[in-house]
LOKE-399286 format. One record per residue: residue number from 1; chain; y, z, x of N, C-alpha, C, O in turn. Coordinates in steps of 0.2 Angstrom, whole numbers, plus 2048, in hexadecimal, padded with zeros to 3 digits. Example, Ala and Ser with C-alpha at 12.3 -4.5 7.8 and 13.67 -1.06 7.14 Angstrom:
BEGIN
> 1, A, 7E4, 827, 842, 7EA, 827, 83E, 7F0, 827, 842, 7EF, 82A, 847;
> 2, A, 7F5, 823, 840, 7FB, 824, 844, 800, 827, 840, 806, 828, 843;
// end
This chain:
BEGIN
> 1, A, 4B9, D70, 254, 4BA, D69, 253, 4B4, D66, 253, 4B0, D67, 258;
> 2, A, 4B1, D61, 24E, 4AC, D5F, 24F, 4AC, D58, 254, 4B0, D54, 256;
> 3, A, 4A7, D58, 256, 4A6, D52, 25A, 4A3, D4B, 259, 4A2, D46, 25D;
> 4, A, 4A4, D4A, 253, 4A4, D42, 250, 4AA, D44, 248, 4AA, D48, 243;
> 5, A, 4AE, D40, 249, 4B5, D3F, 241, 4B4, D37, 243, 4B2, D34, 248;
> 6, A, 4B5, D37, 23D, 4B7, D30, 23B, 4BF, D2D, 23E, 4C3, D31, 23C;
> 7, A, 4C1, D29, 240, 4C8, D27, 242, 4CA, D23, 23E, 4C7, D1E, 23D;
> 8, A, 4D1, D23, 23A, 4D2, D1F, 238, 4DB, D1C, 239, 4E0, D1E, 239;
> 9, A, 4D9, D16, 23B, 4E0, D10, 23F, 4E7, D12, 23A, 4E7, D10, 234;
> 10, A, 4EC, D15, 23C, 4F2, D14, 237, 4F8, D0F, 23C, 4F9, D0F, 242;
> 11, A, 4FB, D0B, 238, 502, D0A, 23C, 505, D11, 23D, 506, D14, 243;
> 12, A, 508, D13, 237, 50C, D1B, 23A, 50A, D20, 233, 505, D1F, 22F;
> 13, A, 50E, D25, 232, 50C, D2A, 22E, 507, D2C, 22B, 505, D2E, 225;
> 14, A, 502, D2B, 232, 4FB, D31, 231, 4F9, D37, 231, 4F4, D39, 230;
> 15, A, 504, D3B, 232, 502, D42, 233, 504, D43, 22C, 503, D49, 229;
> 16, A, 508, D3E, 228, 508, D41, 221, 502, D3E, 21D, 4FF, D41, 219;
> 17, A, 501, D38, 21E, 4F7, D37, 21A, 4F5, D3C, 219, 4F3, D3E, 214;
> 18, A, 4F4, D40, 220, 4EE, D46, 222, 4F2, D4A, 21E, 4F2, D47, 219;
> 19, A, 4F6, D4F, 21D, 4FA, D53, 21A, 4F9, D52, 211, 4F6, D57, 20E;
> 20, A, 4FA, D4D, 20F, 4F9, D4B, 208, 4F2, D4B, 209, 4EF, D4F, 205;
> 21, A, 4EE, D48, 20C, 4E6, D49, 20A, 4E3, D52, 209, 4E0, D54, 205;
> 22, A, 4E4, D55, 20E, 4E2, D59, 20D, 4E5, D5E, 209, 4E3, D64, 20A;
> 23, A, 4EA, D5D, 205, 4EC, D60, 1FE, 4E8, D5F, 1F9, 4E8, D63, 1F4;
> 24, A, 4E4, D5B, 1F9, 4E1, D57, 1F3, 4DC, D5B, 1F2, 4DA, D5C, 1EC;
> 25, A, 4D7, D5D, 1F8, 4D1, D5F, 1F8, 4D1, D66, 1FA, 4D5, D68, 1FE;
> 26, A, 4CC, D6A, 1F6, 4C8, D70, 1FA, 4C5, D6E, 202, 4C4, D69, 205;
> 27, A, 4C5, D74, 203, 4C1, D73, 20A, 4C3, D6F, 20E, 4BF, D6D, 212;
> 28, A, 4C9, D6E, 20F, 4D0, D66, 212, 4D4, D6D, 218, 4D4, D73, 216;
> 29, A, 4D6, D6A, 21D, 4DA, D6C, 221, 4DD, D68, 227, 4D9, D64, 22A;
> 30, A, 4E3, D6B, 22A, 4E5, D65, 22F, 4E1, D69, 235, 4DF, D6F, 234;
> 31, A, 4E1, D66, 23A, 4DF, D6B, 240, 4E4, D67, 248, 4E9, D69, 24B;
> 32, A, 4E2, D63, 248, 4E7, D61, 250, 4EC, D5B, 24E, 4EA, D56, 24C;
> 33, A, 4F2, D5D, 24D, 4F9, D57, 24F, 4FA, D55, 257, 4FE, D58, 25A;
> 34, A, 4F7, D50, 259, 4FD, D4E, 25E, 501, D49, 25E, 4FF, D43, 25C;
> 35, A, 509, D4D, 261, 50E, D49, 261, 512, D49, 267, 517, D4D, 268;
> 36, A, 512, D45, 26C, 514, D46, 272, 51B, D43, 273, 51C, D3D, 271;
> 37, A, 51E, D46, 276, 527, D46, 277, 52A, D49, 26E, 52F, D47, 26C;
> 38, A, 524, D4D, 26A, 528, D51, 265, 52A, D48, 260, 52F, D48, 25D;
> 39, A, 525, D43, 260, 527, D3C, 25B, 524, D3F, 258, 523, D45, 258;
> 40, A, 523, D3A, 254, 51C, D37, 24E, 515, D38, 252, 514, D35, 257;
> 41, A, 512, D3D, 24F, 50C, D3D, 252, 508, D37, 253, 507, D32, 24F;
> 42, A, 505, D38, 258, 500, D32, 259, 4F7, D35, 256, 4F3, D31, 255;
> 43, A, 4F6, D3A, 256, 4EF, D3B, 254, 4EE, D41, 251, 4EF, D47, 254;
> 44, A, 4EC, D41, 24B, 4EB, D45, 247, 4E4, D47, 245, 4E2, D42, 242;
> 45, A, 4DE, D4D, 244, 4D9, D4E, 244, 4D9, D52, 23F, 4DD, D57, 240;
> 46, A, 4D6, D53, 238, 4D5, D57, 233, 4CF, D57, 22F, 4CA, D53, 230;
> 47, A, 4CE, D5A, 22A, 4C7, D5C, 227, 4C8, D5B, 220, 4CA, D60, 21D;
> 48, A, 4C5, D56, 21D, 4C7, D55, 216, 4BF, D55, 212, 4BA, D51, 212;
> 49, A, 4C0, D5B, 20E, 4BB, D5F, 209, 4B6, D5F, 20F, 4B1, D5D, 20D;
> 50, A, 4B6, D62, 216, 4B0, D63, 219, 4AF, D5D, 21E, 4AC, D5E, 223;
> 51, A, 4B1, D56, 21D, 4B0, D52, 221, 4B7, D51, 227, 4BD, D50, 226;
> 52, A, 4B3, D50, 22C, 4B9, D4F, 232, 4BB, D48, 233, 4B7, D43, 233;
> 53, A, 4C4, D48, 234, 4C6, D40, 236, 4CC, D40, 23B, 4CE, D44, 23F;
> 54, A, 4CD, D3B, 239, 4D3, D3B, 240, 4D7, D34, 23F, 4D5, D2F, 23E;
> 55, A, 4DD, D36, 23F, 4E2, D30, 23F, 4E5, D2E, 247, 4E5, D32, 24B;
> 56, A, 4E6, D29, 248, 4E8, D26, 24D, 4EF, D24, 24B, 4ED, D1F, 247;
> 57, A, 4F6, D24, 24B, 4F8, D20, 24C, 4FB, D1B, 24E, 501, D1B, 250;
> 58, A, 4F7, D14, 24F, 4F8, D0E, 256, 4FA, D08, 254, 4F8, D03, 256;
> 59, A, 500, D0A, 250, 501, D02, 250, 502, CFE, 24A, 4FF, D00, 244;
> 60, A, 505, CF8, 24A, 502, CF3, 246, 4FB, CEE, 24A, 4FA, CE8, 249;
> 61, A, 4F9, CF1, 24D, 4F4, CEC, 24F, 4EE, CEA, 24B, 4EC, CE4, 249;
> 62, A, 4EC, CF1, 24A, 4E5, CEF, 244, 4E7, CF2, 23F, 4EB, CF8, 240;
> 63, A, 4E6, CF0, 238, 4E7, CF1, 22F, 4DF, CF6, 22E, 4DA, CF6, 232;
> 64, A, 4E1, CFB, 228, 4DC, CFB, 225, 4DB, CF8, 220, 4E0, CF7, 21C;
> 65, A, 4D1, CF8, 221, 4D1, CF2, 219, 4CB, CF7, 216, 4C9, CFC, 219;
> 66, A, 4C8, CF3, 210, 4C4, CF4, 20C, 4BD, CF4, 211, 4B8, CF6, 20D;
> 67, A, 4BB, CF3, 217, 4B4, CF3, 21B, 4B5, CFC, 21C, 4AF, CFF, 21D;
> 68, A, 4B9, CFF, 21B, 4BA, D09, 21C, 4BE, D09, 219, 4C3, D05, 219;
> 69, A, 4BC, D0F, 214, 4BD, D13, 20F, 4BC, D1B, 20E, 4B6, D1C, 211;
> 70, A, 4BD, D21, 20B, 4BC, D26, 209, 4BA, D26, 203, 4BD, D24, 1FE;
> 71, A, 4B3, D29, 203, 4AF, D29, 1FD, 4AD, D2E, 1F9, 4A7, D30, 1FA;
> 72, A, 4B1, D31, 1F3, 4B2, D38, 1F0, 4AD, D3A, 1EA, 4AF, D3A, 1E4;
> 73, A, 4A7, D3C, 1EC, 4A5, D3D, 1E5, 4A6, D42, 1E1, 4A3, D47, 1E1;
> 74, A, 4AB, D41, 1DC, 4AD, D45, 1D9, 4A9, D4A, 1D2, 4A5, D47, 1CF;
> 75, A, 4AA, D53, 1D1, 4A8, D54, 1CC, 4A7, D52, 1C5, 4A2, D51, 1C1;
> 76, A, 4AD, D51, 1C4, 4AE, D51, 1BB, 4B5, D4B, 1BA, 4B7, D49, 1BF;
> 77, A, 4B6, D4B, 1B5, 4BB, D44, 1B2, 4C0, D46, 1B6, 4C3, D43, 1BB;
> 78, A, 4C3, D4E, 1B4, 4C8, D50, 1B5, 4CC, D4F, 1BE, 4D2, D4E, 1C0;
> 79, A, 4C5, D50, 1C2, 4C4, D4E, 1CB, 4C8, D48, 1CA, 4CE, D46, 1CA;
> 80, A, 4C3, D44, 1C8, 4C5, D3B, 1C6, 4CD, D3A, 1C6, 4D2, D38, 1CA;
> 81, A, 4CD, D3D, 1C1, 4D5, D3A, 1BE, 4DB, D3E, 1C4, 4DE, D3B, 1C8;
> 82, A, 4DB, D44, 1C4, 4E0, D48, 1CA, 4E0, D45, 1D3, 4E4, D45, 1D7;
> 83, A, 4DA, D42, 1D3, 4D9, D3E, 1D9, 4DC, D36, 1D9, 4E0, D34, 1DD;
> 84, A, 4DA, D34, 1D4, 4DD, D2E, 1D4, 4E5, D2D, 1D1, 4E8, D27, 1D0;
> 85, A, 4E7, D33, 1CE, 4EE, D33, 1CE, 4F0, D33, 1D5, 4F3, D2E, 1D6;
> 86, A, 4F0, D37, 1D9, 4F2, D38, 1DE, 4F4, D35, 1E3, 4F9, D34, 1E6;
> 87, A, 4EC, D31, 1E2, 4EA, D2D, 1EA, 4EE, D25, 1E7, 4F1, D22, 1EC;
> 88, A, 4EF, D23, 1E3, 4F2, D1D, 1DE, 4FB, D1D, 1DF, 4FF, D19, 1DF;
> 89, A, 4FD, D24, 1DF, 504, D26, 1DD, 508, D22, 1E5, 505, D22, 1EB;
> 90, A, 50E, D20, 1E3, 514, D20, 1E8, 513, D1A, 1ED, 515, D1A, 1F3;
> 91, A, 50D, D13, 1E7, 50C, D0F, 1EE, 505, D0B, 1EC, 503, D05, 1EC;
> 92, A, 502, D12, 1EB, 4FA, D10, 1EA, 4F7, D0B, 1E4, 4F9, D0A, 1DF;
> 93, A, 4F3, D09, 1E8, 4F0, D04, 1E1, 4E7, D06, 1DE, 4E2, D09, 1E0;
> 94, A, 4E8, D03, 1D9, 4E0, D03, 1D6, 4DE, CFD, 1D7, 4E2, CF8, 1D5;
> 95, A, 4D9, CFD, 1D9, 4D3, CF9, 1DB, 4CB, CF7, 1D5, 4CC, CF8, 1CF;
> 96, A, 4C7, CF6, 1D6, 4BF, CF5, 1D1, 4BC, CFA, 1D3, 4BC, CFC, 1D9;
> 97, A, 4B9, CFD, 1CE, 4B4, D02, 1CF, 4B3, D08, 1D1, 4AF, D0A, 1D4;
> 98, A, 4BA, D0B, 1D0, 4BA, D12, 1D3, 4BE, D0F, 1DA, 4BE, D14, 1DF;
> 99, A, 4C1, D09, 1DC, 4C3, D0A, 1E1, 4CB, D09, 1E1, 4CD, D06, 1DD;
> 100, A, 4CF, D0C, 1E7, 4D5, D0D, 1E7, 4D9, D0B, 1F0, 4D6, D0E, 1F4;
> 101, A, 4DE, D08, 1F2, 4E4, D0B, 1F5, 4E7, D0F, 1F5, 4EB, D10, 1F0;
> 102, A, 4E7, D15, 1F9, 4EF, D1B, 1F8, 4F2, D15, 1FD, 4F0, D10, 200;
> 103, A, 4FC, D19, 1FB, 4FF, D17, 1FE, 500, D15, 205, 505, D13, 206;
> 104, A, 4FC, D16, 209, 4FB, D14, 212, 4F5, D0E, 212, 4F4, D0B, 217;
> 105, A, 4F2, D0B, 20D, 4EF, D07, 20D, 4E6, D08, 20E, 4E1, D04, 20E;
> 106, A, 4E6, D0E, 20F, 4E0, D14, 210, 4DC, D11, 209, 4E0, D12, 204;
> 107, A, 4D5, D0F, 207, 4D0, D0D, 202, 4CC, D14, 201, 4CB, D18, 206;
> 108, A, 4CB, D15, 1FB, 4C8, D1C, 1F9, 4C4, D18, 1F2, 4C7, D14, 1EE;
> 109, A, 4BD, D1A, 1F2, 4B9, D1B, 1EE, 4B9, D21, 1EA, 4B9, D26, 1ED;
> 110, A, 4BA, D22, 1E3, 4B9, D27, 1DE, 4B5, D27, 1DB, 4B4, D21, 1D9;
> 111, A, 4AF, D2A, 1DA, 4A8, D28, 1D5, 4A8, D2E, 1D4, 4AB, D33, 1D6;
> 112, A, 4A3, D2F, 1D0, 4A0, D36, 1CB, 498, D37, 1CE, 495, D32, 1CF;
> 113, A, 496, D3D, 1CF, 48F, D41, 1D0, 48B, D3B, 1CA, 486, D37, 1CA;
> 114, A, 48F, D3B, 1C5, 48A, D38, 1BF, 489, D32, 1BD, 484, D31, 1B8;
> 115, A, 48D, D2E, 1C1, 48C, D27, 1C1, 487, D25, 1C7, 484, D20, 1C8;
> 116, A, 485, D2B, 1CC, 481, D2A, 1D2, 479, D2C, 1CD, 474, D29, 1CF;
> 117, A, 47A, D30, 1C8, 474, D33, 1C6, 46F, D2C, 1C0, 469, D2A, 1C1;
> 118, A, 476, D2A, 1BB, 477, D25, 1B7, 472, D1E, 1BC, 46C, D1C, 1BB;
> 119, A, 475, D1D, 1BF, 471, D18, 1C7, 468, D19, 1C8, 463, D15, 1C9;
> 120, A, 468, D21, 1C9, 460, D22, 1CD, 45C, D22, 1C7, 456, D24, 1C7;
> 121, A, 45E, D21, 1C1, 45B, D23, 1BA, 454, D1F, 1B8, 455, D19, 1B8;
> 122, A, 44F, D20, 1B7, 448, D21, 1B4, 44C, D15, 1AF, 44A, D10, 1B0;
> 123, A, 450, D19, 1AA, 451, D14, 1A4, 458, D10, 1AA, 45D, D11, 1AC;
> 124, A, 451, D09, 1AE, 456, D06, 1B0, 45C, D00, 1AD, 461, CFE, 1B1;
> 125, A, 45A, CFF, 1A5, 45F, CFA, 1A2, 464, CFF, 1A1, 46A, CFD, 1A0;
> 126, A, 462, D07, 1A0, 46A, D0D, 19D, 46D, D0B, 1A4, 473, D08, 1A4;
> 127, A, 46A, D0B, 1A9, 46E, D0C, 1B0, 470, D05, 1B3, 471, D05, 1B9;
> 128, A, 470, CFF, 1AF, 474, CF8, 1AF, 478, CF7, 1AA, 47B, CF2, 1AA;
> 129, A, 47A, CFC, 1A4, 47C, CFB, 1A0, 483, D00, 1A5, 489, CFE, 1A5;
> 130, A, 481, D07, 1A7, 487, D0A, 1A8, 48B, D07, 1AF, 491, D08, 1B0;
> 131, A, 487, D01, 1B4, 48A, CFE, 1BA, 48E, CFA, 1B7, 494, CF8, 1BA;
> 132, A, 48B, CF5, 1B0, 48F, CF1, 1AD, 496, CF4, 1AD, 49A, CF4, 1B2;
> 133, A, 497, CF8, 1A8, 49C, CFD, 1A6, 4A0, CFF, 1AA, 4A5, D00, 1A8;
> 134, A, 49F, D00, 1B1, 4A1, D02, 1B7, 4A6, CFB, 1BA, 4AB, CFB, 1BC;
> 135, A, 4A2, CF8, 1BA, 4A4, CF2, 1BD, 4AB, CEF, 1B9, 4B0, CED, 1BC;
> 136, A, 4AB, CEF, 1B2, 4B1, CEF, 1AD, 4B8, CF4, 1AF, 4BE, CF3, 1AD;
> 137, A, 4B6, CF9, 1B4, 4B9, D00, 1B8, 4C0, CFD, 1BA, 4C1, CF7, 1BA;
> 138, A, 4C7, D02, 1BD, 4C8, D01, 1C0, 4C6, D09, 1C1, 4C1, D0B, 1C3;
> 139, A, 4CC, D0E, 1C0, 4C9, D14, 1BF, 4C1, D16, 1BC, 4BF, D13, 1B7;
> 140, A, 4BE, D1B, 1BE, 4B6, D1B, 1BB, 4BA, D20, 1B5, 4BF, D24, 1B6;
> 141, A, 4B8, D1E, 1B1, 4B5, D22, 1A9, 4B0, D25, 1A6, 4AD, D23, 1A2;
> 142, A, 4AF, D2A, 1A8, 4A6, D2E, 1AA, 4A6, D2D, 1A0, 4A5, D28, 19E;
> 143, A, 4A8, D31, 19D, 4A6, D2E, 193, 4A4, D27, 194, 49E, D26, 193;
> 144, A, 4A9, D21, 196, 4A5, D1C, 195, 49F, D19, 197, 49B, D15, 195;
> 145, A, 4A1, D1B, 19E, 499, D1C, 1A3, 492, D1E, 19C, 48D, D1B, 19A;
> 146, A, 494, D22, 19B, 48D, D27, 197, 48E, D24, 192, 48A, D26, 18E;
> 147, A, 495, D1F, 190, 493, D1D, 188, 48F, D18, 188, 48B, D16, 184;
> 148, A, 48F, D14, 190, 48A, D0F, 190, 485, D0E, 193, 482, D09, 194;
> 149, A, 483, D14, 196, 47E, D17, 195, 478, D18, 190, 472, D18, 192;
> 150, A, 47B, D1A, 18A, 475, D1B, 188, 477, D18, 181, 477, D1A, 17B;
> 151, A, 478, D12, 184, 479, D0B, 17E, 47D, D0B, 179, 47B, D08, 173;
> 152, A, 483, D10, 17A, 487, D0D, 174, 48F, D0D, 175, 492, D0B, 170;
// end
């Protein structure tokens, strides 16, 4: 068990969040459910691609918003699109620039390796030309990223 996860506030159905997230991912697994008197679990602890979290189930009292987020940098187009079907399906919304609602209200960033590369680049008008680009986003489109990129 690691000794710092991230927590994150749900009203109810954090042990199926957690269950569905780490379907998604390599290196994902659940590890502690607890549900005391056998309900709806109140606390749920798992490992999504290697990083540790933890759901709370407490309430309506506090909302998640867009201030926390999960932030995915994915490999290749095809990462992109199987992620953001997923995370979007049964509820979920799309958002600007790689950004998303799943169905629990949970914000998730999508971006590519190559739009991080595109950014650190030597040619800073190629890399205002691909944020433009980005910004036009709702899902990222790594081809059109690098089509404007490299100005055409």
């Amino acid at each position: 068990m690691q000794k710092v996860r991230t927590c994150l506030w749900f009203e109810s159905g954090g042990a199926d969040a957690a269950n569905f997230y780490v379907s998604l991912m390599p290196d994902s697994r659940m590890e502690t459910v607890l549900a005391p008197d056998a309900g709806e679990p109140v606390m749920v602890d798992f490992t999504l691609a290697g990083a540790p979290y933890q759901i709370l189930n407490g309430g309506p009292h506090f909302k998640l918003t867009e201030a926390a987020s999960i932030s995915v940098l994915a490999n290749d187009q095809g990462e992109i699109d199987r992620l953001w079907a997923a995370l979007t399906s049964d509820g979920g919304e799309e958002a600007q620039c790689g950004w998303l609602k799943d169905r629990w209200g949970l914000s998730w960033q999508i971006y590519p390796q190559v739009l991080l590369d595109m950014q650190a680049a030597k040619d800073q008008a190629a890399a205002e030309r691909a944020r433009q680009a980005m910004y036009k986003m709702k899902k990222i489109d790594i081809s059109e990223l690098e089509a404007a990129f490299a100005g055409s």
